[in-house]
Steps between C-alpha positions, in 0.01 A plus 500: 500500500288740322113508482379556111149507278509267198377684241564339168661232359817421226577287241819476327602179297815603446715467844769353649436092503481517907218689498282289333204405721522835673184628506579916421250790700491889533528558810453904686645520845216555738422628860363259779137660444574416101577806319713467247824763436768529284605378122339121400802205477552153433458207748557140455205313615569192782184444666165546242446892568247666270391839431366680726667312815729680762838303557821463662796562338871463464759669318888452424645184605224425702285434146754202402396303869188363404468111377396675150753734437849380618776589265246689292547867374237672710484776748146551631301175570148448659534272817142535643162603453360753788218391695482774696686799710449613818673840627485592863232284549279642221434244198571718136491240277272220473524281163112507414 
């Protein structure tokens, strides 16, 4: 599982027929205190995450688990929106 930033959204009306209902996002892979590194990609959206949010993550296989996405032609899905984080006992994120 990865931690990421959404930071944008997709549309694309042309796709494969299984990915219709898919909500598409922009997500940047992020630290636990929320800074954001390395190039912007494409998640499938499974659980109502909007910009701005920290989530979980899941890549490979892993993204064709979910309820939403079985037998789909994903490979990085959102699984859960971040609450918070708490690192030896210190919190670093806080959703406000």
């Amino acid at each position: 599982m990865q931690i990421a930033r959404i930071i944008g959204s997709a549309v694309s009306t042309a796709k494969d027929p299984k990915l219709t209902g898919l909500k598409l996002l922009v997500a940047q892979r992020a630290t636990p205190d929320n800074q954001v590194y390395g190039e912007p990609f494409l998640v499938a959206d499974t659980v109502g995450a909007g910009e701005g949010e920290l989530v979980i993550l899941v890549e490979g296989s892993s993204a064709r688990e979910t309820l939403k996405t079985t037998s789909t032609p994903v490979d990085a899905v959102i699984i859960g929106i971040l609450d918070s984080i708490e690192v030896d006992g210190k919190i670093v994120f806080r959703k406000s």
